[in-house]
C-alpha positions in Angstrom: -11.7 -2.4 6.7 -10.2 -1.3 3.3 -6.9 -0.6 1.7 -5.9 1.2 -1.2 -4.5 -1.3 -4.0 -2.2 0.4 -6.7 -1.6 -2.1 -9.7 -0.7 -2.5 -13.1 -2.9 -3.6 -15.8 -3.3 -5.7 -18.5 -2.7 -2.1 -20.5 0.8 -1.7 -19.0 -0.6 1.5 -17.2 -1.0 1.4 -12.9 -4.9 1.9 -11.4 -6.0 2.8 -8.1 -8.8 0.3 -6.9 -10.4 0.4 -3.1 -10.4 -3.2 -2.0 -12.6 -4.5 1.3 -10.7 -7.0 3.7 -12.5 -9.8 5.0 -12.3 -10.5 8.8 -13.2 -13.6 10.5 -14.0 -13.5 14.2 -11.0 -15.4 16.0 -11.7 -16.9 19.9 -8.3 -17.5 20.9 -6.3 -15.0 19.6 -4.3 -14.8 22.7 -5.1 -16.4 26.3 -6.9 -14.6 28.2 -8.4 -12.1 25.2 -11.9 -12.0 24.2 -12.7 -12.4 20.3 -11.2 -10.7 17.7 -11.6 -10.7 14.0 -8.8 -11.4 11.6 -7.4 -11.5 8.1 -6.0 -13.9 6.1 -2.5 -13.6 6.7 0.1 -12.7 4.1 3.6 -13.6 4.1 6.4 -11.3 4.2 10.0 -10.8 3.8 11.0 -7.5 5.4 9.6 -4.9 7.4 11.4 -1.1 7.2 10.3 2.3 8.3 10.4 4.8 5.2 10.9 9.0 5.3 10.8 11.3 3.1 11.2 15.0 3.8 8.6 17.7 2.4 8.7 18.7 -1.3 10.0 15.3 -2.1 9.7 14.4 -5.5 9.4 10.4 -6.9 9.0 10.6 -10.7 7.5 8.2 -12.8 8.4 4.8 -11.1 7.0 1.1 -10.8 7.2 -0.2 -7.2 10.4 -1.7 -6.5 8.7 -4.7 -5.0 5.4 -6.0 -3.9 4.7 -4.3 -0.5 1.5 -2.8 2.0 2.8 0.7 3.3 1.3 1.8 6.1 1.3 5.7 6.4 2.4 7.1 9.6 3.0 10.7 9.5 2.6 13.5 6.6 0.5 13.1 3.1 1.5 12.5 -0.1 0.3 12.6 -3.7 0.1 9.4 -5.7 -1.4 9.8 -9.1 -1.7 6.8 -11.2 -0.5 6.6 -15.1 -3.9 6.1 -15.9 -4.6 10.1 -14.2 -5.9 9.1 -11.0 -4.9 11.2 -8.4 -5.0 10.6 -4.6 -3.9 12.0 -1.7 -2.9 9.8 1.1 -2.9 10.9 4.8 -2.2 8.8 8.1 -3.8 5.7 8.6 -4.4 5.2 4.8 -2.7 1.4 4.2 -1.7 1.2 0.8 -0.9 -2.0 -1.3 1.8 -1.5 -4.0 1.4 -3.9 -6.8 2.6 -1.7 -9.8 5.9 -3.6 -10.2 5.7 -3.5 -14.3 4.9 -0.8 -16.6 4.8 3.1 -16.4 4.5 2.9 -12.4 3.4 5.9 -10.5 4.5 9.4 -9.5 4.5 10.9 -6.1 5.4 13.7 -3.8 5.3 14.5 -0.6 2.4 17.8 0.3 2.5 19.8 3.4 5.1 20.7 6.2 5.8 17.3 7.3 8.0 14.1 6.8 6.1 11.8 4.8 6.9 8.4 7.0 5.5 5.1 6.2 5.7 1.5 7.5 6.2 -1.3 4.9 6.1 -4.3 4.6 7.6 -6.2 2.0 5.4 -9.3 0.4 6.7 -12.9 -0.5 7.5 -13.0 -4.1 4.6 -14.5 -6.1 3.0 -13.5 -9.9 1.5 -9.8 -10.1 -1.8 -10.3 -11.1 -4.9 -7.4 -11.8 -6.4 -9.7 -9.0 -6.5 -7.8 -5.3 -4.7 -9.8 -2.4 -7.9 -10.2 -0.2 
C-alpha cells in the first residue's frame, strides 16, 4: 500500500515523494473476523468531505493544514513548486504536508466534481520526514 506524500523542503519549495505503508497482520481486529493487517494509526482532528466543480482553479497555495485526502470522484492536477506534475484519479490517498513555503497549484481536469475525503492530522512539527 502507498500514498502520495506532498511536502516542503529544506529549500522552501514542495516535492512529491511515493511513500510505502507498513502493515502488520492484526488477529483480533474484530470478534468474529479472521486476520487483517494494519497501520500505525495516526491521530486526527476532523474529518470533512471536499468538492470542487470542473475547471476549478487553486493557485499557488501551501496546505492549510496537515491532512491525508482521499480522492473519491474526478482528477485533478497537482504540480509541485519544484515542476512536478501529477495527476490524481480515484483511489489515489494523498498526504498534504506543504504547510510552509511556495505550496502547490491545482485544478480540477475532466467533466467531473473533483471530491475528496480528508482528514485533518493532529498538530505536530512539519518535517521532510514521511509519516509511515
Amino acid at each position: 500500500m502507498k500514498y502520495v506524500r506532498l511536502f516542503a523542503g529544506p529549500d522552501g519549495e514542495s516535492h512529491f515523494e511515493d511513500v510505502g505503508v507498513e502493515l502488520a497482520p492484526v488477529g483480533q481486529y474484530a470478534r468474529g473476523v479472521p486476520q487483517v493487517f494494519l497501520s500505525a494509526p495516526r491521530l486526527s482532528t476532523s474529518l470533512t468531505f471536499l468538492s470542487a466543480p470542473p475547471g476549478w482553479v487553486g493557485d499557488w497555495h501551501p496546505a492549510p493544514r496537515r491532512q491525508f485526502m482521499i480522492k473519491l470522484t474526478g482528477v485533478a492536477e497537482v504540480l509541485a513548486s519544484d515542476g512536478e506534475r501529477r495527476e490524481l484519479g480515484p483511489g489515489t490517498v494523498l498526504l498534504l504536508e506543504d504547510v510552509v513555503g511556495k505550496g502547490h497549484y491545482s485544478r480540477v481536469l475532466g467533466p467531473d466534481d473533483d471530491r475528496w475525503f480528508v482528514a485533518a492530522l493532529a498538530e505536530r512539527q512539519a518535517s521532510s520526514q514521511p509519516v509511515g
